[in-house]
mmCIF file of the N, C-alpha and C atoms, coordinates in Angstrom:
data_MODEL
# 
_entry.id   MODEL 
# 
loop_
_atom_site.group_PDB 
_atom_site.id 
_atom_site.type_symbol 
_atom_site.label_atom_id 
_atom_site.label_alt_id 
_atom_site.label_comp_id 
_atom_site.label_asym_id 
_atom_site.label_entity_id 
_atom_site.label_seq_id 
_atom_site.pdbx_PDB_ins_code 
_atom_site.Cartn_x 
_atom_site.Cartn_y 
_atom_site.Cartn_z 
_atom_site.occupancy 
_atom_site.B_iso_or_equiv 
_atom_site.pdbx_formal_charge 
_atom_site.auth_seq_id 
_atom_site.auth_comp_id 
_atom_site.auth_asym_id 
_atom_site.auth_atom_id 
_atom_site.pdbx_PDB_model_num 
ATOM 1   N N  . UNK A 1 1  ? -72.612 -54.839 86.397  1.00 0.00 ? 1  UNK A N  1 
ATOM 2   C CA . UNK A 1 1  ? -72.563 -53.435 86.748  1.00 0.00 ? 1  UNK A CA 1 
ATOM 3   C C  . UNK A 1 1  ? -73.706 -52.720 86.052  1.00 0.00 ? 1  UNK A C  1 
ATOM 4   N N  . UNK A 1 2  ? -74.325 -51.805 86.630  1.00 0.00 ? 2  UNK A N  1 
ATOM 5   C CA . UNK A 1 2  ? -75.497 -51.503 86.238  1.00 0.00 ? 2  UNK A CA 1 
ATOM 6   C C  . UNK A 1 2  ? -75.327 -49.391 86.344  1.00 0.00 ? 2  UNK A C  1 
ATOM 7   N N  . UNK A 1 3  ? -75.295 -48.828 85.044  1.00 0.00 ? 3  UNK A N  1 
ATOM 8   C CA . UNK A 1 3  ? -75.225 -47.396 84.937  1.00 0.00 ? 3  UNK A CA 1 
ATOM 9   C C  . UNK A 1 3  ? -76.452 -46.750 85.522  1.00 0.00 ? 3  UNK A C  1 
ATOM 10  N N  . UNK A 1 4  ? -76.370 -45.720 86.153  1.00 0.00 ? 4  UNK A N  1 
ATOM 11  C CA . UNK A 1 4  ? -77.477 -44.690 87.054  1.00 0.00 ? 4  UNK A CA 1 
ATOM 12  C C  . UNK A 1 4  ? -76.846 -43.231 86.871  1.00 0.00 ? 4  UNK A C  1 
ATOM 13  N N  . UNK A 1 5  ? -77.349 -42.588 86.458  1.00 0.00 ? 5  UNK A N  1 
ATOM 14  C CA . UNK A 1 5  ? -77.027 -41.131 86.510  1.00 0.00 ? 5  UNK A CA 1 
ATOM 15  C C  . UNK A 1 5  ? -75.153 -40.781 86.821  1.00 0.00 ? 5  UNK A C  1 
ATOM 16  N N  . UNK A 1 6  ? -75.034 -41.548 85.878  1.00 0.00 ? 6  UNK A N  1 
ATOM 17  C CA . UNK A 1 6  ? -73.414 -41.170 85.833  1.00 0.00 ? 6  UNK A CA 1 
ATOM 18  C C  . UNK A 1 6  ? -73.025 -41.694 86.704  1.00 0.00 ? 6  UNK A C  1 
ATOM 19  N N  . UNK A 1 7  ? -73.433 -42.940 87.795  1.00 0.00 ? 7  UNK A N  1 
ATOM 20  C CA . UNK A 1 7  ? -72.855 -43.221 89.008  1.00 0.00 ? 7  UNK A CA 1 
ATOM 21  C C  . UNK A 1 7  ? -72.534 -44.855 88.513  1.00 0.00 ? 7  UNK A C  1 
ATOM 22  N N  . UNK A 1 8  ? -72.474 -45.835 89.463  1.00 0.00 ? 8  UNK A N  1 
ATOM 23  C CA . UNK A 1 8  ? -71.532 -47.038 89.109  1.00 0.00 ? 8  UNK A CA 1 
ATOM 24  C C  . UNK A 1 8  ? -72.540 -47.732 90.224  1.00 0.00 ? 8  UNK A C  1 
ATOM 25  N N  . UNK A 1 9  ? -73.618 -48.837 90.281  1.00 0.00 ? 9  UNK A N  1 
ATOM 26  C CA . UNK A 1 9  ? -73.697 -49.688 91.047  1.00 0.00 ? 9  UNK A CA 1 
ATOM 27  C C  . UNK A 1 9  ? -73.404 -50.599 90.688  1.00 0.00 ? 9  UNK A C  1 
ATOM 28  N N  . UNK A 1 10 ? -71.750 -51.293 91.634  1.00 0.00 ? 10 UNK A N  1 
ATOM 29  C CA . UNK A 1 10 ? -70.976 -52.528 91.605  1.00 0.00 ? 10 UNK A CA 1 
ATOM 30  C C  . UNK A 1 10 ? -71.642 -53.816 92.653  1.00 0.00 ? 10 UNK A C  1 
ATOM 31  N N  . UNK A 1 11 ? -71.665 -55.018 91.698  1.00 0.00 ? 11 UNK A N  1 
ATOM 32  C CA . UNK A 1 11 ? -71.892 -56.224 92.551  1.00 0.00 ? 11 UNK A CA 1 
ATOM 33  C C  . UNK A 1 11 ? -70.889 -56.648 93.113  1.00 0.00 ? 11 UNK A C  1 
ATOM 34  N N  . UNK A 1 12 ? -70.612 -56.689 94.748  1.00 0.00 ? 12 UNK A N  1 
ATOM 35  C CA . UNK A 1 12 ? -69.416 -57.404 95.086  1.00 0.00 ? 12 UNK A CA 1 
ATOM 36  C C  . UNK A 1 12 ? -69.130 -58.933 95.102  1.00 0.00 ? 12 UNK A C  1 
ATOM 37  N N  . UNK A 1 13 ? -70.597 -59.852 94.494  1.00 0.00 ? 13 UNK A N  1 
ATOM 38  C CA . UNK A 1 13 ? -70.162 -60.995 94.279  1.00 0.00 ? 13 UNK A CA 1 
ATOM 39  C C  . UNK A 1 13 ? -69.966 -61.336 92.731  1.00 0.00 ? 13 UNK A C  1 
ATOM 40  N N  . UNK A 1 14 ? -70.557 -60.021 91.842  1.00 0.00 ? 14 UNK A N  1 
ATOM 41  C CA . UNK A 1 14 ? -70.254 -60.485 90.392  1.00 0.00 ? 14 UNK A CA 1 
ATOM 42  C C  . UNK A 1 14 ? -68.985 -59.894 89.635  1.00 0.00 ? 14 UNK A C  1 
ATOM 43  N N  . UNK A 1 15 ? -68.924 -58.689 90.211  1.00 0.00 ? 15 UNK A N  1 
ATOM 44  C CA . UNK A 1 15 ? -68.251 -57.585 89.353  1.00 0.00 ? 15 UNK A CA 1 
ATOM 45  C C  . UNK A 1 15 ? -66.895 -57.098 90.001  1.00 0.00 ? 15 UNK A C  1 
ATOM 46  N N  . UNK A 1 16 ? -66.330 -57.659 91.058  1.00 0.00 ? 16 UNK A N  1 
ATOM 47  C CA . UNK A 1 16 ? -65.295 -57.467 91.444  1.00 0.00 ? 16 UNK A CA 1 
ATOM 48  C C  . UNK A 1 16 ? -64.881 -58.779 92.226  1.00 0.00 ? 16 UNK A C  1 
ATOM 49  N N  . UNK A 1 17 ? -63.419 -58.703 92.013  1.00 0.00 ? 17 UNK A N  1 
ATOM 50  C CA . UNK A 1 17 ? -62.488 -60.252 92.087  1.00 0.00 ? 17 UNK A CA 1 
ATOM 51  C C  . UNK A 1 17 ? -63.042 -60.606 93.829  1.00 0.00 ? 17 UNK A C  1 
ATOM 52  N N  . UNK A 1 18 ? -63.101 -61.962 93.385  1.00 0.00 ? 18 UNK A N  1 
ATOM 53  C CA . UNK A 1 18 ? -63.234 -62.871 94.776  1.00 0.00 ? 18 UNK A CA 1 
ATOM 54  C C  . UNK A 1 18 ? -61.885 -62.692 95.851  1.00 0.00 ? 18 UNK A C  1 
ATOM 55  N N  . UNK A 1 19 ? -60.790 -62.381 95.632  1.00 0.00 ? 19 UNK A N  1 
ATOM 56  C CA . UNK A 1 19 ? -60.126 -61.870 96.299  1.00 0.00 ? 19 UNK A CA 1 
ATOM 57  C C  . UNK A 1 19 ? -59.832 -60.627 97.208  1.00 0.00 ? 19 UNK A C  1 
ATOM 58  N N  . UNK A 1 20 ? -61.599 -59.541 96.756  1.00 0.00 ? 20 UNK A N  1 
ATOM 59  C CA . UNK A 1 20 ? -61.493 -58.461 97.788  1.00 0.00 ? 20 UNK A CA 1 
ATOM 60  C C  . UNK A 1 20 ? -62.051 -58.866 98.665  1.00 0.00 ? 20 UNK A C  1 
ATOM 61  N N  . UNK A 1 21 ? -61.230 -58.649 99.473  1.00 0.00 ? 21 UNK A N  1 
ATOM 62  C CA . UNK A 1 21 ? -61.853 -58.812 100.999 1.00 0.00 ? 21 UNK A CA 1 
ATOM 63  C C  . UNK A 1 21 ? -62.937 -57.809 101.399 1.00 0.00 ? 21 UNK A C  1 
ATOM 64  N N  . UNK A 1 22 ? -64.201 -58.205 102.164 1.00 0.00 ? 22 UNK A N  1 
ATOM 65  C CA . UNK A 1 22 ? -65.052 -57.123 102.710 1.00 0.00 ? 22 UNK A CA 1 
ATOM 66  C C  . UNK A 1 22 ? -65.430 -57.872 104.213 1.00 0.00 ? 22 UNK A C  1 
ATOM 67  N N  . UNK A 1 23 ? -64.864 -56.460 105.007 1.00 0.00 ? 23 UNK A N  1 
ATOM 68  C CA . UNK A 1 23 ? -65.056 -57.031 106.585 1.00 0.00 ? 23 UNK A CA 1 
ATOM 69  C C  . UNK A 1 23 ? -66.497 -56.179 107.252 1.00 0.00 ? 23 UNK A C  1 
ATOM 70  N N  . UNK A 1 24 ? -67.239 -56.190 108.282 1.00 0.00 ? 24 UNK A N  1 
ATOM 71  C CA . UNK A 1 24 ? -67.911 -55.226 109.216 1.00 0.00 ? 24 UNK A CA 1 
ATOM 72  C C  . UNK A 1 24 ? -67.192 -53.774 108.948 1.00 0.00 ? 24 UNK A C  1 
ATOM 73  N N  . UNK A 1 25 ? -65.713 -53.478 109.503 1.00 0.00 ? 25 UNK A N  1 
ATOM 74  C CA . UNK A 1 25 ? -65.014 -52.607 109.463 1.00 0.00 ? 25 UNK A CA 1 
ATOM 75  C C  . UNK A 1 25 ? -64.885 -52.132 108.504 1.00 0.00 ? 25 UNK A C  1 
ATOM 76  N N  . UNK A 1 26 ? -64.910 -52.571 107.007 1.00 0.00 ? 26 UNK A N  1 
ATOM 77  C CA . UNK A 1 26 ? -65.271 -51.408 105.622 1.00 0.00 ? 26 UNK A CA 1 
ATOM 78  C C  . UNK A 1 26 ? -66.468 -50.975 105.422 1.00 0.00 ? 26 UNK A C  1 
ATOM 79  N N  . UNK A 1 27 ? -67.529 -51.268 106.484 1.00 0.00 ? 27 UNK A N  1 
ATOM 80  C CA . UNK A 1 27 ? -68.753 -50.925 106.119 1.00 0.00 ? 27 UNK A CA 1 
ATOM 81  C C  . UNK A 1 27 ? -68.695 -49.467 107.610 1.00 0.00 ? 27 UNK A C  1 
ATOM 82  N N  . UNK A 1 28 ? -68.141 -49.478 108.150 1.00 0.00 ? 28 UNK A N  1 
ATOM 83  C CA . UNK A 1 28 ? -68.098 -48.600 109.181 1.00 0.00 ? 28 UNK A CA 1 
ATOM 84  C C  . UNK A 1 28 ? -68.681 -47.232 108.485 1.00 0.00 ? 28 UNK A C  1 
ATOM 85  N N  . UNK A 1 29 ? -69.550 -45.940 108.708 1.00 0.00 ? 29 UNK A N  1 
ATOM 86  C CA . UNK A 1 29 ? -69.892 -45.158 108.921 1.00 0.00 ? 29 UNK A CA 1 
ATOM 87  C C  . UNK A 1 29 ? -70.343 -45.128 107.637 1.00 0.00 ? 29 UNK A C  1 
ATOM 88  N N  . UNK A 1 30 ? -71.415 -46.229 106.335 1.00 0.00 ? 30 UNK A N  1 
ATOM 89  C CA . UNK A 1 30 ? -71.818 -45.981 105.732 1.00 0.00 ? 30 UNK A CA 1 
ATOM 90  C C  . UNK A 1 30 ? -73.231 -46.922 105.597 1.00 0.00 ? 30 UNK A C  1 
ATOM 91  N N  . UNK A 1 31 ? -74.227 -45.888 104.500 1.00 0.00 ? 31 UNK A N  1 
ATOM 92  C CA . UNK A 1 31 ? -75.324 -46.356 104.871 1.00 0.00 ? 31 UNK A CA 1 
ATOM 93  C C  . UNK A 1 31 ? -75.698 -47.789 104.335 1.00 0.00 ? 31 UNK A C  1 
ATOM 94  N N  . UNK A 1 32 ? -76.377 -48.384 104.900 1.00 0.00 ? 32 UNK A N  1 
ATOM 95  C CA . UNK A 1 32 ? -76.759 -49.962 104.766 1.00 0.00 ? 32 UNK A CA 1 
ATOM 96  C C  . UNK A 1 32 ? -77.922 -50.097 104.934 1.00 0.00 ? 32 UNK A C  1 
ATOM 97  N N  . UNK A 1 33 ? -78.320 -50.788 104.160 1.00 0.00 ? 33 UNK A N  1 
ATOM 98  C CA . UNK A 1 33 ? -80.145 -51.267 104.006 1.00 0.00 ? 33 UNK A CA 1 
ATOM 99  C C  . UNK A 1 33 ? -79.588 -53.073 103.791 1.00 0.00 ? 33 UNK A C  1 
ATOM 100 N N  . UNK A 1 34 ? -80.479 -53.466 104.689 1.00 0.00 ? 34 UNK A N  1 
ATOM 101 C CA . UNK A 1 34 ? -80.575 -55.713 104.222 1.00 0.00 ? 34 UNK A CA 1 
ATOM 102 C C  . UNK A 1 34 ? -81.568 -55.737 103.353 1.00 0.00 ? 34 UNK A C  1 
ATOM 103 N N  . UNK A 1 35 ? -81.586 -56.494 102.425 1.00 0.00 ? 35 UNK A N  1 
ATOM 104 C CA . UNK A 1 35 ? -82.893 -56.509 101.791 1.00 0.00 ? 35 UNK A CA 1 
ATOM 105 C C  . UNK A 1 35 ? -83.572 -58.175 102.161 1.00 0.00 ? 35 UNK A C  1 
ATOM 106 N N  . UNK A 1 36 ? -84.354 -58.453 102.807 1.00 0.00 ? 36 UNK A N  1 
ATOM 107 C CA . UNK A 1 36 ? -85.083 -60.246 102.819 1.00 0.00 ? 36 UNK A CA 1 
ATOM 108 C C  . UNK A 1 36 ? -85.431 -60.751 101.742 1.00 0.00 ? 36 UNK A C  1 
ATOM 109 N N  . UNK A 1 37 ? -85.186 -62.077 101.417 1.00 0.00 ? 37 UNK A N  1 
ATOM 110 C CA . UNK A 1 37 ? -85.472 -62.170 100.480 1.00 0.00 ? 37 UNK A CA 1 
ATOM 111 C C  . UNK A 1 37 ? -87.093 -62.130 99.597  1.00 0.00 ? 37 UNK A C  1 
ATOM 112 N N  . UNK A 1 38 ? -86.846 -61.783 98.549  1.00 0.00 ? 38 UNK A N  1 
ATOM 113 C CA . UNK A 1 38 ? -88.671 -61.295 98.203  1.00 0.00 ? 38 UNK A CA 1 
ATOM 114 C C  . UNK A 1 38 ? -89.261 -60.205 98.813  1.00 0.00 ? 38 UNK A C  1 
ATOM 115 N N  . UNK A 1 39 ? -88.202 -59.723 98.968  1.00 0.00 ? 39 UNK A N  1 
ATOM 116 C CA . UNK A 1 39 ? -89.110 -57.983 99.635  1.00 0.00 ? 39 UNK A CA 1 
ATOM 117 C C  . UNK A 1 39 ? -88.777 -56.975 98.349  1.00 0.00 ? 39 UNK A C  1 
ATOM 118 N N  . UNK A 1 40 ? -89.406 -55.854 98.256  1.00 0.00 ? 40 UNK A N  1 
ATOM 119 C CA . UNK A 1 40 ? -89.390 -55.275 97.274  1.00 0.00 ? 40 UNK A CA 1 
ATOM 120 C C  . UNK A 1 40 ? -88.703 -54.271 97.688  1.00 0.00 ? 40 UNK A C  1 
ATOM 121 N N  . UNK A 1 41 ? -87.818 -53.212 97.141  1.00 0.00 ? 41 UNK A N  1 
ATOM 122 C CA . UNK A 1 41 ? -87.297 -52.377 97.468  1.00 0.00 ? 41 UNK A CA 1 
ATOM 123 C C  . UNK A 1 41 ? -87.586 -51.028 96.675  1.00 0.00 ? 41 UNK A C  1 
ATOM 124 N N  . UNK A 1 42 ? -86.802 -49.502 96.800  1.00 0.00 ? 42 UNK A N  1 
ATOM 125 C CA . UNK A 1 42 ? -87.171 -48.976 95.784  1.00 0.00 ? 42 UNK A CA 1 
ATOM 126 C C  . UNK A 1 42 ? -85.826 -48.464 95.015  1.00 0.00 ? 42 UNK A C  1 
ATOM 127 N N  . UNK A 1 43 ? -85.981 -48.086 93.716  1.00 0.00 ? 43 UNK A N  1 
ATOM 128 C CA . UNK A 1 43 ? -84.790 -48.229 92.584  1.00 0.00 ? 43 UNK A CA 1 
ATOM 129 C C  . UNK A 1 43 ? -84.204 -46.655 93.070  1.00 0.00 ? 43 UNK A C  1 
ATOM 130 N N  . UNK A 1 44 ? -84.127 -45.925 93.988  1.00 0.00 ? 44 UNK A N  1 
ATOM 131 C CA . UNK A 1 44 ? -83.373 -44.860 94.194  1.00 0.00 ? 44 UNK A CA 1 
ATOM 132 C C  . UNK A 1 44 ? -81.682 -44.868 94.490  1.00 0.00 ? 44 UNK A C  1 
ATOM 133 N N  . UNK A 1 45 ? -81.034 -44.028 93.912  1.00 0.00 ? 45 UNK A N  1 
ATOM 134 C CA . UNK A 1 45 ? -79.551 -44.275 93.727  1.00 0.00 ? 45 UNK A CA 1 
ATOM 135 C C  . UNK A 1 45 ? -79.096 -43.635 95.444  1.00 0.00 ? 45 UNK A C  1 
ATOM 136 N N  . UNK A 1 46 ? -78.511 -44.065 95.946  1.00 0.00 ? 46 UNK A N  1 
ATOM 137 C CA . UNK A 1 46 ? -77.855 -43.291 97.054  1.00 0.00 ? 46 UNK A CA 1 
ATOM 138 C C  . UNK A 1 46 ? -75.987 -43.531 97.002  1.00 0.00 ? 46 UNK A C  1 
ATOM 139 N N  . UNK A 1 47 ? -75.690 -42.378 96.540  1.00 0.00 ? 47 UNK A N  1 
ATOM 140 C CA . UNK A 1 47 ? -74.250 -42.974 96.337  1.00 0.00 ? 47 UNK A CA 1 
ATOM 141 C C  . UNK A 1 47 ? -73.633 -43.419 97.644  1.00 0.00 ? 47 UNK A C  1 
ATOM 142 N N  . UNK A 1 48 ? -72.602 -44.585 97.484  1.00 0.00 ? 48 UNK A N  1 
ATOM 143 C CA . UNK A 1 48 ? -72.004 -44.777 98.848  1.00 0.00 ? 48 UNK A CA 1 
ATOM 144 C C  . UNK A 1 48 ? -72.691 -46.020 99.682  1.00 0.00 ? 48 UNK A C  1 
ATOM 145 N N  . UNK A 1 49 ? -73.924 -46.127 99.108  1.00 0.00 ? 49 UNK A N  1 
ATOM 146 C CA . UNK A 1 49 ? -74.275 -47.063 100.164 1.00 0.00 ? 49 UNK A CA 1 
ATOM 147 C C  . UNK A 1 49 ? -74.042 -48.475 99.854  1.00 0.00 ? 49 UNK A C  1 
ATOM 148 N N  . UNK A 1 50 ? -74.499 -49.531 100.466 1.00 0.00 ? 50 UNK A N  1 
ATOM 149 C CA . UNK A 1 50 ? -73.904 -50.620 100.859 1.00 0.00 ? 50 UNK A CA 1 
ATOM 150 C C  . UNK A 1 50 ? -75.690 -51.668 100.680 1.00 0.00 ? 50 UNK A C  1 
ATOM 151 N N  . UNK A 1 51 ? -76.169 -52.535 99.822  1.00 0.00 ? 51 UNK A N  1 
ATOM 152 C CA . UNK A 1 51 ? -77.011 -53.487 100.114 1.00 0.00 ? 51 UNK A CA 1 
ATOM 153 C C  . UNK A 1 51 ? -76.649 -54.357 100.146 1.00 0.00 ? 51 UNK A C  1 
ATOM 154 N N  . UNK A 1 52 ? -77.112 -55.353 101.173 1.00 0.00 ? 52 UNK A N  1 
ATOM 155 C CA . UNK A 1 52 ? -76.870 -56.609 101.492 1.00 0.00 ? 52 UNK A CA 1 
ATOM 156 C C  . UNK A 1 52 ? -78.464 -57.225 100.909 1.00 0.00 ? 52 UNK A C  1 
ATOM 157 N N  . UNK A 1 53 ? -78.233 -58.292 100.052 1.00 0.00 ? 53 UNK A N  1 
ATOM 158 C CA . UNK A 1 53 ? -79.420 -59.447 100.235 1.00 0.00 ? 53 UNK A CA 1 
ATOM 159 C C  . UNK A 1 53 ? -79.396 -60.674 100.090 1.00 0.00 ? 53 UNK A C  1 
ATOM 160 N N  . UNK A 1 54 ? -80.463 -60.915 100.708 1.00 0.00 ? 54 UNK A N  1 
ATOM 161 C CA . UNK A 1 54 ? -80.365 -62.612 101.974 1.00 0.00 ? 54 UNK A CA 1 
ATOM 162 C C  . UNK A 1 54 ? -81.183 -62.914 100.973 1.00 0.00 ? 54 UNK A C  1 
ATOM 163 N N  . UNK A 1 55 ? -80.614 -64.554 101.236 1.00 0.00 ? 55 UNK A N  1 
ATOM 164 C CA . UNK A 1 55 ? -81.629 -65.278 99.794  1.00 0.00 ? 55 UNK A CA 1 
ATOM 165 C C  . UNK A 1 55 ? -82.610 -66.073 101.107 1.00 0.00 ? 55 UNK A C  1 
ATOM 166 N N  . UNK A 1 56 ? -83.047 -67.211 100.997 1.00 0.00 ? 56 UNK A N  1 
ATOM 167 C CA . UNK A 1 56 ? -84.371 -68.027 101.859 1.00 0.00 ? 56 UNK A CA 1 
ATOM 168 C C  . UNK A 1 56 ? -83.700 -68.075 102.776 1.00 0.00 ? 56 UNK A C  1 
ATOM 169 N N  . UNK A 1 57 ? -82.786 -68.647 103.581 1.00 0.00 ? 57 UNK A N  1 
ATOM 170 C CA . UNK A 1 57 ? -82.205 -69.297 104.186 1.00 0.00 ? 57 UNK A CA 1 
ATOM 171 C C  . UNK A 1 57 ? -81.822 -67.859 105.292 1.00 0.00 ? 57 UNK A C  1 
ATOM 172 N N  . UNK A 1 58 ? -81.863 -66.926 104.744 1.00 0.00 ? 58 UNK A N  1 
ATOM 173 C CA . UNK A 1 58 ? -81.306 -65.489 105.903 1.00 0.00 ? 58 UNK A CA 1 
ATOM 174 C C  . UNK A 1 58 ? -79.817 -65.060 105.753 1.00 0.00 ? 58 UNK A C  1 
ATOM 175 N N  . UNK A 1 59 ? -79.303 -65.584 104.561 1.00 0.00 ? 59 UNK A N  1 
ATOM 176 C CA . UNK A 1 59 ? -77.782 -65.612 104.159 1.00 0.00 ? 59 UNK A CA 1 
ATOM 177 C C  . UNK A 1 59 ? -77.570 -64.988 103.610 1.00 0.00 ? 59 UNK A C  1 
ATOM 178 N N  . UNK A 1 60 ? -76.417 -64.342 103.564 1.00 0.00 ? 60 UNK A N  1 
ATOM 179 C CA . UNK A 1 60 ? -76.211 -63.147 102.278 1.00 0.00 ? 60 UNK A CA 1 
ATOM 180 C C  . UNK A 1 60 ? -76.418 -63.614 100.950 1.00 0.00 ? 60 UNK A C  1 
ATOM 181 N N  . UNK A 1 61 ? -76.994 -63.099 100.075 1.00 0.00 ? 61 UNK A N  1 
ATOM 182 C CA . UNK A 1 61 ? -77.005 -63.726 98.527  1.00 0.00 ? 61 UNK A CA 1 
ATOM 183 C C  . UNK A 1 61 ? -75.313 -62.825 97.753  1.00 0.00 ? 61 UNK A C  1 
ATOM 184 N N  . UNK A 1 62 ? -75.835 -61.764 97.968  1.00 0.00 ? 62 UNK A N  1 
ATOM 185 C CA . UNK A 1 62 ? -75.339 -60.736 97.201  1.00 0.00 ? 62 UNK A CA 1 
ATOM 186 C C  . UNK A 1 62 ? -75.084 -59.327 97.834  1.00 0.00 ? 62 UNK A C  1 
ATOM 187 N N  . UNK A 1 63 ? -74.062 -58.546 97.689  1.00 0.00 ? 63 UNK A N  1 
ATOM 188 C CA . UNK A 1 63 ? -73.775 -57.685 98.293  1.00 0.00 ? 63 UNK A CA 1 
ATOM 189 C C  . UNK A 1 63 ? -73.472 -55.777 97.430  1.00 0.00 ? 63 UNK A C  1 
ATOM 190 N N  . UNK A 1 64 ? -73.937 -55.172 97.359  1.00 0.00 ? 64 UNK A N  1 
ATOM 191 C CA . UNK A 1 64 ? -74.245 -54.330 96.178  1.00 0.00 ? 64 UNK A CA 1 
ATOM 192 C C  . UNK A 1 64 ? -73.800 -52.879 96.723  1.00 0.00 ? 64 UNK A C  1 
ATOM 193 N N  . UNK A 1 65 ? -72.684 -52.499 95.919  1.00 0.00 ? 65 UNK A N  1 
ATOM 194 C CA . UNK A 1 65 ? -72.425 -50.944 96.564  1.00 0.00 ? 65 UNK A CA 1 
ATOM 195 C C  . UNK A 1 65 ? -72.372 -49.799 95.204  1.00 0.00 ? 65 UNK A C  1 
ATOM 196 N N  . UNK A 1 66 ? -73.173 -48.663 95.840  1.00 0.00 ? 66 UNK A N  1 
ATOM 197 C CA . UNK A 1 66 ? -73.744 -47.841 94.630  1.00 0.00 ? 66 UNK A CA 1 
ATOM 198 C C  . UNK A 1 66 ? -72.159 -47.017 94.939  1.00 0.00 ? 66 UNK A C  1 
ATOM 199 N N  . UNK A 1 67 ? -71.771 -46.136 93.573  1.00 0.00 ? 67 UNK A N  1 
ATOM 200 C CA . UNK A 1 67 ? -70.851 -45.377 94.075  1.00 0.00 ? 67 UNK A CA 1 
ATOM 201 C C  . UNK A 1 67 ? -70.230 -44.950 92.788  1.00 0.00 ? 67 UNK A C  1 
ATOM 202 N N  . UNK A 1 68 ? -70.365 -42.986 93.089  1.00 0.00 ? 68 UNK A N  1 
ATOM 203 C CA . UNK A 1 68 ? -70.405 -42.621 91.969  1.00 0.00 ? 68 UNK A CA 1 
ATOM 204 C C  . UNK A 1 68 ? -68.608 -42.103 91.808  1.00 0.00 ? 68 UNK A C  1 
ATOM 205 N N  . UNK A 1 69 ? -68.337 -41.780 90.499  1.00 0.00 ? 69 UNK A N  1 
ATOM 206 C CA . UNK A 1 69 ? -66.585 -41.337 90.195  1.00 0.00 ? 69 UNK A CA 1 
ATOM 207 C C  . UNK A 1 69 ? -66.176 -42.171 89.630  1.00 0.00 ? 69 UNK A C  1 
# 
């Protein structure tokens, strides 16, 4: 888990139990960026949102939701 301006960006493959489920349908009406792997991104907080990144292969590596409270 990584602190940002009082906000919370959670790893959903490190930082919360393998038992939450995450479907298409919890991602419904929020923002999402993929990241490829080895692409650079930029370090801006957007609360709420949702990153996905693909390791070589085009697979999810890791799944990352910023979110402040």
């Amino acid at each position: 888990m990584m602190e940002s301006n009082n906000c919370r960006t959670w790893s959903l493959t490190n930082d919360l139990p393998r038992s939450l489920p995450l479907t298409l349908r919890d991602l419904t009406g929020r923002r999402i960026r993929v990241v490829p792997f080895g692409a650079l991104i930029t370090q801006d907080f957007v609360a709420g949102r949702v990153t996905i990144f693909l390791n070589q292969a085009g697979l999810v590596r890791d799944v990352v939701v910023e979110n402040c409270g």
